[in-house]
C-alpha positions as CSV (number, residue, x, y, z in Angstrom):
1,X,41.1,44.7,53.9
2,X,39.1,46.5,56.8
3,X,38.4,50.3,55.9
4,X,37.3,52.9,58.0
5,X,35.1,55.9,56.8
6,X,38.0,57.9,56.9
7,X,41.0,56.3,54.8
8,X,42.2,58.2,51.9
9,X,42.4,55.9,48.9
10,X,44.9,56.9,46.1
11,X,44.3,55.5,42.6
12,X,46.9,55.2,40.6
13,X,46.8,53.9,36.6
14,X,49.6,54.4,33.5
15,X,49.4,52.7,30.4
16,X,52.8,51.6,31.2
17,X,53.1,48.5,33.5
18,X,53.5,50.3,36.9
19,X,56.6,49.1,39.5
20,X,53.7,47.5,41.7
21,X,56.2,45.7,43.8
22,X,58.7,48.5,44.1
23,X,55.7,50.6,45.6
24,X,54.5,48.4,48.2
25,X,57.8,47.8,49.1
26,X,58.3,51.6,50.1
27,X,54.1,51.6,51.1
28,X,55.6,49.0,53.9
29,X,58.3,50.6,54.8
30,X,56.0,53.8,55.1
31,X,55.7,55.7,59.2
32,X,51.6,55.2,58.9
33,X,49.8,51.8,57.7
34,X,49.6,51.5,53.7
35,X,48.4,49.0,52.0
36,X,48.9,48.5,47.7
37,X,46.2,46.3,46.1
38,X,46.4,45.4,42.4
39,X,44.8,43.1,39.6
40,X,42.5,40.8,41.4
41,X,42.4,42.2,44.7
42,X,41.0,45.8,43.6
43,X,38.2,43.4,41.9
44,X,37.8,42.1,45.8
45,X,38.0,45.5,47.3
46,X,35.2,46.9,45.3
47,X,32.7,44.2,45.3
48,X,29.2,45.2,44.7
49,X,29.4,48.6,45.4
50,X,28.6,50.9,42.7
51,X,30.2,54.1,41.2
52,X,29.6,57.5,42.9
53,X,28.3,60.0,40.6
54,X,27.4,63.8,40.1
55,X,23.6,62.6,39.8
56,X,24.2,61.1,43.5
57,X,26.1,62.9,45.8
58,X,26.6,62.7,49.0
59,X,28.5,64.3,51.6
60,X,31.5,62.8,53.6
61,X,30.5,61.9,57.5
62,X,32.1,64.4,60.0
63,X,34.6,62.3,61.6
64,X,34.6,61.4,65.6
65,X,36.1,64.6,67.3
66,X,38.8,62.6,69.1
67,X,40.1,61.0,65.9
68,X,41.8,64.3,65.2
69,X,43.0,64.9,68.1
70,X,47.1,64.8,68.6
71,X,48.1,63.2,72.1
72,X,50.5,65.1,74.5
């Protein structure tokens, strides 16, 4: 999966099986991209990297000023 600096990642966790097919069903169906990862694929997505914390912060990058932009 190719990210951007500027997705939005939602994480979701129950201690109830969630309906994982049912949402990326509707993710698919959704009017921007989506993608749903699960199980062995969030253990791909992650990799190496390590946890952000308090002790390290760091601020978001300011985004390209024409990737806001709405066309006319």
């Amino acid at each position: 999966m190719a990210s951007s600096s500027f997705d939005t990642i939602v994480i979701a966790a129950s201690r109830a099986e969630l309906p994982v097919v049912e949402i990326a069903r509707d993710a698919a169906s959704a009017m921007f991209r989506q993608q749903v990862i699960f199980g062995a694929g969030v253990t791909r997505f992650v990799g190496g990297a390590t946890p952000l914390t308090d002790a390290d912060p760091m601020r978001s990058p300011t985004p390209p000023e024409d990737m806001w932009r709405v066309a006319d």
